[in-house]
N, CA, C and O of each residue as an XYZ file, in Angstrom:
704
protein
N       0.811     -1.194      0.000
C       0.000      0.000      0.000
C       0.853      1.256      0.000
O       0.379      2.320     -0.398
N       2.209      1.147      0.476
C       3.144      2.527      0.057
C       3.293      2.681     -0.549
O       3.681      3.847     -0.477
N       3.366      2.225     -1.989
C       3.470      2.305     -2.991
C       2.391      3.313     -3.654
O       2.648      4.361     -4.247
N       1.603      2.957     -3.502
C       0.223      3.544     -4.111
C       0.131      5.426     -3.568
O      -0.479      6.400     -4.010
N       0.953      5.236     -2.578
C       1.122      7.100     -2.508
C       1.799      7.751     -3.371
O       1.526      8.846     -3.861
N       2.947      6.892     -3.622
C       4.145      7.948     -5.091
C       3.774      7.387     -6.338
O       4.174      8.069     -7.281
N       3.176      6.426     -6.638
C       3.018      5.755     -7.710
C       1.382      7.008     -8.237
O       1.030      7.908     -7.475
N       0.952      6.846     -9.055
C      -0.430      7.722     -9.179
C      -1.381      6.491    -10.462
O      -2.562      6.513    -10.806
N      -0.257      5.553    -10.873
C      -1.015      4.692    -10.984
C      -0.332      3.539    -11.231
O       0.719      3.507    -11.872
N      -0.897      2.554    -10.737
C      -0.225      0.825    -10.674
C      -0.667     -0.452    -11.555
O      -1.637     -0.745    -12.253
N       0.273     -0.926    -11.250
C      -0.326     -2.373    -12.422
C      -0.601     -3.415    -11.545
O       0.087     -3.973    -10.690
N      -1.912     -3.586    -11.983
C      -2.285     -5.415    -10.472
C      -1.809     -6.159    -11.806
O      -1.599     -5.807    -12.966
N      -1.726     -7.578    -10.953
C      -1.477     -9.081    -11.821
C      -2.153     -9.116    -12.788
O      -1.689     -9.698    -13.768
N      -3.498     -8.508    -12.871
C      -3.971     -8.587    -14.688
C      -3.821     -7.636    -15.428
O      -4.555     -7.425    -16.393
N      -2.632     -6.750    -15.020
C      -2.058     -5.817    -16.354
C      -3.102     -4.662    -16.355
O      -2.884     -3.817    -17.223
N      -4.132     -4.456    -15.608
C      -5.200     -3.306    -15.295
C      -3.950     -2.341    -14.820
O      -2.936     -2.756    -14.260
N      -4.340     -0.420    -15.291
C      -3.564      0.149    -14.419
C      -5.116      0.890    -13.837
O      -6.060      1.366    -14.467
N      -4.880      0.742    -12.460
C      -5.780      1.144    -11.712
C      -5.044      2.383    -10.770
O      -4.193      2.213     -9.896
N      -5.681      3.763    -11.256
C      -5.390      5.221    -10.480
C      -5.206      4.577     -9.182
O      -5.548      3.426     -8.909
N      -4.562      5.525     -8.302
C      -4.507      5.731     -6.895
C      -5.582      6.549     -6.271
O      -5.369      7.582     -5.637
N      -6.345      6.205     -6.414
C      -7.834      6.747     -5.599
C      -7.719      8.332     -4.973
O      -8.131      9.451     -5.280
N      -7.031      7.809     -4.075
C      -6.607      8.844     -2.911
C      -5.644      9.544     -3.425
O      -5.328     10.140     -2.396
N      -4.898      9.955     -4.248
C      -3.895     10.801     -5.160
C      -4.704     11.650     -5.914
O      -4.515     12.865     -5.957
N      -5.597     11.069     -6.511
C      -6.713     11.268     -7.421
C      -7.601     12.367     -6.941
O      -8.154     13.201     -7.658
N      -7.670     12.272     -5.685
C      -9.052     13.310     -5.250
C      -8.158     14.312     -4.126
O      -8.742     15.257     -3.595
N      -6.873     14.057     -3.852
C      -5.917     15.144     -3.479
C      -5.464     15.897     -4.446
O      -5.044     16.975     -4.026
N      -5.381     15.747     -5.637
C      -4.834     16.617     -7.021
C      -6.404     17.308     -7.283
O      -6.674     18.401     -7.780
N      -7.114     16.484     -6.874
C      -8.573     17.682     -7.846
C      -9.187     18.425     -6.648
O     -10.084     19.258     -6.773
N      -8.601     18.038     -5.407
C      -9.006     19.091     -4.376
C      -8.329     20.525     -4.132
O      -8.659     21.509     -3.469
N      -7.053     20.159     -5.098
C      -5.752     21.171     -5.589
C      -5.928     21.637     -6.529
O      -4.953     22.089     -7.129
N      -7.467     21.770     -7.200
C      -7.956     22.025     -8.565
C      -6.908     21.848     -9.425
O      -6.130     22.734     -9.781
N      -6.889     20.620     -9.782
C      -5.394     20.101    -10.676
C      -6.515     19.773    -12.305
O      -7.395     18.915    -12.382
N      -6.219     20.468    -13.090
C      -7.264     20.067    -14.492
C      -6.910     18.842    -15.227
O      -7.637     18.357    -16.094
N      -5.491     18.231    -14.769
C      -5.230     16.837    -15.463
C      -5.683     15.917    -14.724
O      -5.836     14.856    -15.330
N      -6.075     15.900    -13.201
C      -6.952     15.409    -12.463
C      -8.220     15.194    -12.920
O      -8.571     14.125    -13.419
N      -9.097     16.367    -12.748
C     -10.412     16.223    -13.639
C     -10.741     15.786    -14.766
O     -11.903     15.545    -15.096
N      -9.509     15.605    -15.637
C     -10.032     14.970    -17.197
C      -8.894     13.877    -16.392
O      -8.007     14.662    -16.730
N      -8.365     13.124    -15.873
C      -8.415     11.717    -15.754
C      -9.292     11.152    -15.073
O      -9.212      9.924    -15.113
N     -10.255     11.638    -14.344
C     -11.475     11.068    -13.149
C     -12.556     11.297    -14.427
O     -13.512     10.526    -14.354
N     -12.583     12.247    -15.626
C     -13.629     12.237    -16.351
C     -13.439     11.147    -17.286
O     -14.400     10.651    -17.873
N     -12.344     10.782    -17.441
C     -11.678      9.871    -18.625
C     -12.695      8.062    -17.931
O     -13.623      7.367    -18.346
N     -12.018      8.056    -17.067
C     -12.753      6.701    -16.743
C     -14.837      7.034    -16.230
O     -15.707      6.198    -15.984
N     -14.899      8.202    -16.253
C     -16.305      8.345    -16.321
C     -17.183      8.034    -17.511
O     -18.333      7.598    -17.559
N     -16.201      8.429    -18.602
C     -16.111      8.347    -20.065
C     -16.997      6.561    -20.396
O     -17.985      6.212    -21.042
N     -16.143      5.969    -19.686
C     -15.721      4.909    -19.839
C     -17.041      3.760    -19.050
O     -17.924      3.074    -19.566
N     -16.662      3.968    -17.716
C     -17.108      2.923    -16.809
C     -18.396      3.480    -16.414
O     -19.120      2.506    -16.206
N     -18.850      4.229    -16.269
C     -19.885      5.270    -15.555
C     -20.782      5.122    -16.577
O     -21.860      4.599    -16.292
N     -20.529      5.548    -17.978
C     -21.098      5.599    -19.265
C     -21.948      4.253    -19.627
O     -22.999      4.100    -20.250
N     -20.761      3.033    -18.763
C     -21.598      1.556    -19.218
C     -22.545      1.054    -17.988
O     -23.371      0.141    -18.003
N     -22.269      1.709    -17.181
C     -23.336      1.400    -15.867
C     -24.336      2.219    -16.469
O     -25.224      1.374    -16.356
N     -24.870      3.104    -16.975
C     -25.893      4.021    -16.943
C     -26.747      3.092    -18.165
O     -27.907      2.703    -18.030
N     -25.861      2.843    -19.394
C     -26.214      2.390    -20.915
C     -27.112      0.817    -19.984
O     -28.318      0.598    -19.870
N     -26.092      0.120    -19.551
C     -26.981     -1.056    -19.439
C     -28.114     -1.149    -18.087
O     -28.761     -2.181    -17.907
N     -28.264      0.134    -17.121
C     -29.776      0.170    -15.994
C     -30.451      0.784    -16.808
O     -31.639      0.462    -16.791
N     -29.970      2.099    -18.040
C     -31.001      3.065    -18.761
C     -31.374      2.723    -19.652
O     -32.582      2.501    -19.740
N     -30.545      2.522    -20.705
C     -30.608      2.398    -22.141
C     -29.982      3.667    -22.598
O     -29.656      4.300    -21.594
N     -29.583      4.500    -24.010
C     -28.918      5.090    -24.538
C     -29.566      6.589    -23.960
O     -28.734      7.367    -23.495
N     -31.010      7.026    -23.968
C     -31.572      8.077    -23.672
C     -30.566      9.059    -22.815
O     -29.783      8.482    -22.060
N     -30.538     10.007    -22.851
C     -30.322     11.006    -22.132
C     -28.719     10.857    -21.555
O     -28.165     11.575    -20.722
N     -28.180      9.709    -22.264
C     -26.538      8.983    -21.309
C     -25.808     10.032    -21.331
O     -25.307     10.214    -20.221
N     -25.414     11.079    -22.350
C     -24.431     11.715    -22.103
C     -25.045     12.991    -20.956
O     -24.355     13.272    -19.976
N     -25.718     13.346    -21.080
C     -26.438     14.119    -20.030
C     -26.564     13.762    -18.613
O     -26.547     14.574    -17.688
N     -26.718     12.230    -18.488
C     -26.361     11.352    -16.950
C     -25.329     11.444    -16.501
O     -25.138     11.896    -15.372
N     -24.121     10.905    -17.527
C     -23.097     10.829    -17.218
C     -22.065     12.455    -16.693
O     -21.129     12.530    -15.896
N     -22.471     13.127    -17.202
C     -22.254     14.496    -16.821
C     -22.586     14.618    -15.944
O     -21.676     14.729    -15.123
N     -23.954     14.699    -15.380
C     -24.639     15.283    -14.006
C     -23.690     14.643    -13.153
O     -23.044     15.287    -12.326
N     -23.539     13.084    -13.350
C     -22.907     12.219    -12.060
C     -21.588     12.859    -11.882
O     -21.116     13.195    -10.796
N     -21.120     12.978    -12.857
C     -19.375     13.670    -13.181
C     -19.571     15.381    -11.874
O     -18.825     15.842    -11.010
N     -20.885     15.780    -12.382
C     -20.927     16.620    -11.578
C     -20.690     17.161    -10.370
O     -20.009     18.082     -9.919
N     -21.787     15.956     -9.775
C     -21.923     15.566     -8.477
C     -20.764     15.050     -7.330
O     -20.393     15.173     -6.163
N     -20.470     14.291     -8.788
C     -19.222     13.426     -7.438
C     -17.552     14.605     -7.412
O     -16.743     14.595     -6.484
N     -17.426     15.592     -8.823
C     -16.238     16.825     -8.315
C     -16.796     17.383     -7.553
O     -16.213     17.335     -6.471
N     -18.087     18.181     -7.525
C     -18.306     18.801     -6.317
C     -18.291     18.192     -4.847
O     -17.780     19.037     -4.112
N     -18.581     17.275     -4.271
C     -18.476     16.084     -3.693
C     -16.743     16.049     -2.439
O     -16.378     15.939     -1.269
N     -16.229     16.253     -3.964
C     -14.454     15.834     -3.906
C     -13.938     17.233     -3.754
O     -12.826     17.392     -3.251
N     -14.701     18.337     -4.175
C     -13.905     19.407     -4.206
C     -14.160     20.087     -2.768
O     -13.175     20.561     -2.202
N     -15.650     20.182     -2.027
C     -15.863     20.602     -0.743
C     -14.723     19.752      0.587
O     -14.174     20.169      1.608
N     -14.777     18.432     -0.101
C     -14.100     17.651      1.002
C     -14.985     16.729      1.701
O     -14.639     16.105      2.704
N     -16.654     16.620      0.908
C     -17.001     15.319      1.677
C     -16.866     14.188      1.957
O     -17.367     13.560      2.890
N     -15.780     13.668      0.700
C     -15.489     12.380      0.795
C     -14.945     11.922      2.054
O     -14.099     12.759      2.369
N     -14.993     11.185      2.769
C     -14.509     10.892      3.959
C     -12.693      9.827      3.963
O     -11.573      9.959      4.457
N     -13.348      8.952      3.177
C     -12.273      8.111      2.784
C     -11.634      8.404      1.171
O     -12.405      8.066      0.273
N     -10.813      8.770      0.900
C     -10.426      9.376     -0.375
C     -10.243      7.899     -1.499
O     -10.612      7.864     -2.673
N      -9.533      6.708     -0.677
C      -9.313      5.802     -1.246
C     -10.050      5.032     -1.969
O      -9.790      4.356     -2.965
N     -11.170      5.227     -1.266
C     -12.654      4.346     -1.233
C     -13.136      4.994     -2.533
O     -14.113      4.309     -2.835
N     -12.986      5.935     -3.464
C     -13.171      7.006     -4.228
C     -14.927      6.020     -5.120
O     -16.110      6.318     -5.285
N     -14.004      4.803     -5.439
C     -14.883      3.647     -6.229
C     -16.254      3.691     -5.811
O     -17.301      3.883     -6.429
N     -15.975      3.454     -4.559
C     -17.081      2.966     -3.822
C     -18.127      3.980     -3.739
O     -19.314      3.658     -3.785
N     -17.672      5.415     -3.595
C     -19.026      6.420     -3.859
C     -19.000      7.098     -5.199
O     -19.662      8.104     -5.452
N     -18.274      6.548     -5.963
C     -18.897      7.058     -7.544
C     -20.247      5.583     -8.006
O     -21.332      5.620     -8.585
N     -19.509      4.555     -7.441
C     -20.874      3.501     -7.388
C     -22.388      3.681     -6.511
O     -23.577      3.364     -6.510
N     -21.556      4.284     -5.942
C     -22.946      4.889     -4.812
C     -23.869      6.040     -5.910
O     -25.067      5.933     -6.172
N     -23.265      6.734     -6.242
C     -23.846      7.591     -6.676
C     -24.196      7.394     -8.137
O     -24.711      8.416     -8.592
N     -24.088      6.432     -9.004
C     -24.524      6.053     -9.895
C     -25.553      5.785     -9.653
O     -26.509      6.504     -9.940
N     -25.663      4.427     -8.924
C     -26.875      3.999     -8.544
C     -27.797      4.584     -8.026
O     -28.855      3.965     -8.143
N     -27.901      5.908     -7.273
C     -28.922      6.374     -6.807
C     -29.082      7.404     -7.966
O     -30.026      8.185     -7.845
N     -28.613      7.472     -8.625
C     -29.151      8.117     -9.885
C     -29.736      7.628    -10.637
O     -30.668      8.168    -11.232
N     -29.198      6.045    -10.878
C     -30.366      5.326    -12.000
C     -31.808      4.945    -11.511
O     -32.863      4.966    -12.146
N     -31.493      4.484     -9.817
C     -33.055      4.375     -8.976
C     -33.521      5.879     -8.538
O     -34.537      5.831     -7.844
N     -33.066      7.119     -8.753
C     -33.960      8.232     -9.306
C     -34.420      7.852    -10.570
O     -35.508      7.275    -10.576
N     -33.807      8.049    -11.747
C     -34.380      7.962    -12.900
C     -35.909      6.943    -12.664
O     -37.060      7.369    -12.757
N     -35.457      5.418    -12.320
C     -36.657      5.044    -12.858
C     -37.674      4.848    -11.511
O     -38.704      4.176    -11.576
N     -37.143      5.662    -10.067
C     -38.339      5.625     -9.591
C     -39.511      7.048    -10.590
O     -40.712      7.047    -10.861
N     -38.459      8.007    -10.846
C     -39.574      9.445    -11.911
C     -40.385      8.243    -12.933
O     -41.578      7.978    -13.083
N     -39.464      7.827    -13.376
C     -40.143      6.719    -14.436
C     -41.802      6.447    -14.196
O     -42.817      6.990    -14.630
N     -41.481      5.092    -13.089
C     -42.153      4.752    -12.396
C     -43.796      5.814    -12.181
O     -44.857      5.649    -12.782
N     -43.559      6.548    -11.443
C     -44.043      7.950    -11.279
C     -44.992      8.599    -11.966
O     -46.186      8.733    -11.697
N     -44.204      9.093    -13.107
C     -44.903      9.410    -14.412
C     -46.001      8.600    -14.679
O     -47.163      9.006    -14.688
N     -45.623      7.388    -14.909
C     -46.772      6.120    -15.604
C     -47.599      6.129    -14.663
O     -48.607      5.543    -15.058
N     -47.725      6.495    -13.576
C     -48.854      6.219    -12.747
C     -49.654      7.687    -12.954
O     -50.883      7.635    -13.009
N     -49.090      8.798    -13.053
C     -50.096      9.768    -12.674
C     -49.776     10.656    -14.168
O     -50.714     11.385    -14.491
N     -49.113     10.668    -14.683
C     -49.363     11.124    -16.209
C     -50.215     10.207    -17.360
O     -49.825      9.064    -17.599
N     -51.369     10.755    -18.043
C     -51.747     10.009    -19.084
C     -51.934     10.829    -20.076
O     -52.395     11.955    -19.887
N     -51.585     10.354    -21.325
C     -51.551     10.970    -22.575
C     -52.699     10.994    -23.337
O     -53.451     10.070    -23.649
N     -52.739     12.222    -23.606
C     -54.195     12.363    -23.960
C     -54.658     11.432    -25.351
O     -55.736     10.973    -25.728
N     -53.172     11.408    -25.933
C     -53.684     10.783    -27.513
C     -54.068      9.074    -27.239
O     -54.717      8.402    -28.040
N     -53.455      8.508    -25.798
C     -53.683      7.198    -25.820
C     -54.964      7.080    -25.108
O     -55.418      5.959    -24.876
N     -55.701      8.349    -24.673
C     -56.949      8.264    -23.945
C     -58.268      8.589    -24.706
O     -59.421      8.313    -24.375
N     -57.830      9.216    -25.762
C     -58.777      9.750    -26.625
C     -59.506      8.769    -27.287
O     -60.371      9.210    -28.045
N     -59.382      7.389    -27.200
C     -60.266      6.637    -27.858
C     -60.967      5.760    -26.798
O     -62.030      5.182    -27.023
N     -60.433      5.711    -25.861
C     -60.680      4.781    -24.877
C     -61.852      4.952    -23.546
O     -62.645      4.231    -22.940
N     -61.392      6.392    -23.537
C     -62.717      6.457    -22.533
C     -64.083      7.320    -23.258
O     -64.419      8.184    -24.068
N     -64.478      6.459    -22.393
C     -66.518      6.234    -22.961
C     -66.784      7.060    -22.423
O     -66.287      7.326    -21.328
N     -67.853      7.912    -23.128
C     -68.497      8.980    -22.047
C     -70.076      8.103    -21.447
O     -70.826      7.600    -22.283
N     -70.284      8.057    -20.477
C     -71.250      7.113    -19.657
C     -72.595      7.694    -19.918
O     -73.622      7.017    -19.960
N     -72.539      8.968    -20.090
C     -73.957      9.651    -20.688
C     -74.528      9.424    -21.936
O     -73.536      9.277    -22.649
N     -75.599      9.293    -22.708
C     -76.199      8.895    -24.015
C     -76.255     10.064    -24.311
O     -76.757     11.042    -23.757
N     -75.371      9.828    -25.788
C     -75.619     11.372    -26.966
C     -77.095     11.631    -26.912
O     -78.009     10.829    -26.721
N     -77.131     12.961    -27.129
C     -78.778     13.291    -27.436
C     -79.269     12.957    -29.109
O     -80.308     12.471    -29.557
N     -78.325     13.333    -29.611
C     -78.697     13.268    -31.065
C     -78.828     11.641    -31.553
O     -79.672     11.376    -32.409
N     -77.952     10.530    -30.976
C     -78.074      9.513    -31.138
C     -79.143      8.655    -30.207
O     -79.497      7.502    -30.450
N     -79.594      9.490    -29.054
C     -80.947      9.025    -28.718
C     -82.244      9.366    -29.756
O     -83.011      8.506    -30.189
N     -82.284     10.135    -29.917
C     -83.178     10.932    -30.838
C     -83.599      9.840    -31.914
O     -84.721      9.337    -31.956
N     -82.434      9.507    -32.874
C     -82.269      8.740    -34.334
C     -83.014      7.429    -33.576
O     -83.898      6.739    -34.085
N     -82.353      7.237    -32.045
C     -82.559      5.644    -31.867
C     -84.394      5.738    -31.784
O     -84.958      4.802    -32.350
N     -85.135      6.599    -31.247
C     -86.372      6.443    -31.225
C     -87.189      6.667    -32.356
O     -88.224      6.019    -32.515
N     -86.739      7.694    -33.305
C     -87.428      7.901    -34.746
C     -86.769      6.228    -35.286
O     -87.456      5.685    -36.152
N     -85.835      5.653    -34.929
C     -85.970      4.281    -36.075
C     -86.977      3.209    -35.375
O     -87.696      2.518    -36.097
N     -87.015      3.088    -34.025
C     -87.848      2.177    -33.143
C     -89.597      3.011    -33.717
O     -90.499      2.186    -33.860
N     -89.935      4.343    -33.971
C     -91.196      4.697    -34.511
C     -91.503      3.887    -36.079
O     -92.449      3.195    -36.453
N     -90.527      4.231    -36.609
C     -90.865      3.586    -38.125
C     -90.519      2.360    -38.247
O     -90.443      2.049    -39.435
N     -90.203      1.274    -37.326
C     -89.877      0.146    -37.434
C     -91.741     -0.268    -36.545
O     -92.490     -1.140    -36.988
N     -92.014      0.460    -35.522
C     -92.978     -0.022    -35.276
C     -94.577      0.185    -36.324
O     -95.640     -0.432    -36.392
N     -94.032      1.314    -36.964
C     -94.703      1.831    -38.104
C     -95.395      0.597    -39.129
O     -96.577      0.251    -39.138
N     -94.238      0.043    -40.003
C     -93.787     -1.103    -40.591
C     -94.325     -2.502    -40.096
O     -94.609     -3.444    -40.835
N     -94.409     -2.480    -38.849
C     -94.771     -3.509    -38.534
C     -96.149     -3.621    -38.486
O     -96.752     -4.694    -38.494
N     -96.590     -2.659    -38.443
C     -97.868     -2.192    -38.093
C     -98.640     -2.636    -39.487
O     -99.597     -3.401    -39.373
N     -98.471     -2.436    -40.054
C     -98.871     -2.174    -41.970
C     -98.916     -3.204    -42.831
O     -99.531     -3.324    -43.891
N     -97.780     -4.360    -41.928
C     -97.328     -5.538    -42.955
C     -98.249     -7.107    -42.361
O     -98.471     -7.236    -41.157
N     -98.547     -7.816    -43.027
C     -99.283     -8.889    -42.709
C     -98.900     -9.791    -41.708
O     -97.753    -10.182    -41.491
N    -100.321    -10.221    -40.877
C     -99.476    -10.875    -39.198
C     -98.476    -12.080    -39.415
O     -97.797    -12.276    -38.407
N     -98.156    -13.094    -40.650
C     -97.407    -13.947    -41.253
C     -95.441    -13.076    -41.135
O     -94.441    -13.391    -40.490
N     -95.753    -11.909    -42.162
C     -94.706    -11.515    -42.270
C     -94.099    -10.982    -41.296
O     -92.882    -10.998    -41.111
N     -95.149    -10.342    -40.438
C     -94.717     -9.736    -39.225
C     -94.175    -10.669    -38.326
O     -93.374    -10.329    -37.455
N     -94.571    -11.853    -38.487
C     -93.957    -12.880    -37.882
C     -92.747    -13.831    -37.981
O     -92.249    -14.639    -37.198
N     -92.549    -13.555    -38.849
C     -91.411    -14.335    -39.891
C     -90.266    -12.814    -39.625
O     -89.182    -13.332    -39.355
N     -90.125    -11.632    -39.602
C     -89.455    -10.626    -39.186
C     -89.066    -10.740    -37.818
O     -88.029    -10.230    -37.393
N     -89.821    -11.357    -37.152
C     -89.852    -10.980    -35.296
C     -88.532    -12.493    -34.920
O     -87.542    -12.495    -34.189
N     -89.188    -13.700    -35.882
C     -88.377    -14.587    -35.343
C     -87.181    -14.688    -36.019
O     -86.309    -15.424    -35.556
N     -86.939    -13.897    -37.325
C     -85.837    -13.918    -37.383
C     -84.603    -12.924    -37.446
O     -83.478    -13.077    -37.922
N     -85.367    -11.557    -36.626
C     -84.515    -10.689    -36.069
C     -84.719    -10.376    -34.603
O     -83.846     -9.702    -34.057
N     -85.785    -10.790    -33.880
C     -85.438    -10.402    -32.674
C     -85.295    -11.748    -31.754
O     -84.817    -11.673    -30.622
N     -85.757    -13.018    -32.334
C     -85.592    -14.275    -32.176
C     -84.186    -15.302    -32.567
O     -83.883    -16.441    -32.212
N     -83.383    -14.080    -33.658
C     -82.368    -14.988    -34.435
C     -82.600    -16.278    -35.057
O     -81.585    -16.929    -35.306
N     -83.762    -16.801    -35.369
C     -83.761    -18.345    -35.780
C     -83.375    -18.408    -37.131
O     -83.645    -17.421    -37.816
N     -82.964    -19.085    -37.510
C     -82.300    -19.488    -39.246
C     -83.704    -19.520    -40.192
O     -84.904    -19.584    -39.924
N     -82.962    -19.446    -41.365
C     -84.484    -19.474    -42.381
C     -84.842    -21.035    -42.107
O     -86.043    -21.305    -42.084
N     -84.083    -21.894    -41.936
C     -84.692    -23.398    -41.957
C     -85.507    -23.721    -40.918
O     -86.315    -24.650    -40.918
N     -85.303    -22.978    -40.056
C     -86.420    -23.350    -38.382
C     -87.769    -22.388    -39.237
O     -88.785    -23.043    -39.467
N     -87.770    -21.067    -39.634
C     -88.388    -20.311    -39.961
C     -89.634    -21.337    -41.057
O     -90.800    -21.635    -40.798
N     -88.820    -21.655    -42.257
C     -89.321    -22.296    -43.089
C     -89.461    -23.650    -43.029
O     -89.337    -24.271    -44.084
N     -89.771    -24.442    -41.684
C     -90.198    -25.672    -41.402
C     -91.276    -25.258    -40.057
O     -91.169    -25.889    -39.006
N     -91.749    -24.749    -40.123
C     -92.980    -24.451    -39.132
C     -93.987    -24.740    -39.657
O     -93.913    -24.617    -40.879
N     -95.395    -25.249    -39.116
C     -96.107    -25.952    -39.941
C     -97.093    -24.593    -40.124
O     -98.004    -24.699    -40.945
N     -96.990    -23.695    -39.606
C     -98.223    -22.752    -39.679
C     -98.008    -21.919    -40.866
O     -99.003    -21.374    -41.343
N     -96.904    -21.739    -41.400
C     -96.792    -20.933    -42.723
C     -97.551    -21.475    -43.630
O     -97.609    -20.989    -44.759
């Protein structure tokens, strides 16, 4: 671990060079600008693919910024507590950014509705006037009609529109 103070970045056994955490957020607390574009460089990077695979592509470069945001300001007041740990609250703070995103998500779908997907769907529970109207002038001249036409036919109409029976029940009755 002494190493990791003069070194600013090291090689583990799988050839990864992994920053010195704590070097890292002492140079950008020194407003060091090669600091900030190397902490943005792996934001670029790692931050960019945490967001792509909880979000999807929407809004990523705009996420990835805000978080970039959050966590220099963060580093620059001095909240970090443990400097080393650096990982551990840029993961922190990813994540409560993506469970913001989709609790709003969430959110939205419950209490936003779009008017264009509602516009066909809801019924108005009251009867048009104008389509009451038509419905009783056709029930007058249907009773009209019935009125006029012979008690056979009138009968042969009744059972096979308000009765549904087929012409073959119709036309095997012995009374025709």
């Amino acid at each position: 671990m002494e190493g990791r103070k003069t070194d600013p970045e090291l090689k583990h056994d799988d050839g990864l060079e992994v920053p010195d955490w704590g070097d890292l957020v002492s140079r950008i607390q020194n407003s060091d600008p090669a600091a900030l574009e190397q902490l943005y460089a792996f934001f670029e990077k790692g931050v960019r693919y945490f967001f792509l695979r909880a979000l999807g592509p929407d809004e990523l470069d705009d996420r990835v910024h805000d978080c970039f945001v959050i966590v220099t300001q963060a580093l620059q007041a001095g909240e970090l507590r443990e400097p080393a740990r650096l990982m551990g609250y840029i993961r922190t703070v990813v994540r409560r950014q993506i469970a913001s995103v989709i609790h709003e998500s969430v959110s939205r779908r419950r209490t936003h509705v779009d008017f264009a997907d509602s516009l066909f769907t809801i019924a108005d529970w009251k009867e048009d006037p104008e389509k009451s109207v038509v419905s009783r002038q056709r029930e007058a001249i249907g009773r009209k009609v019935l009125g006029e036409i012979s008690d056979r036919d009138r009968e042969v109409l009744m059972r096979f529109y308000v009765h549904e029976q087929t012409y073959e029940k119709i036309g095997a009755c012995q009374h025709f």
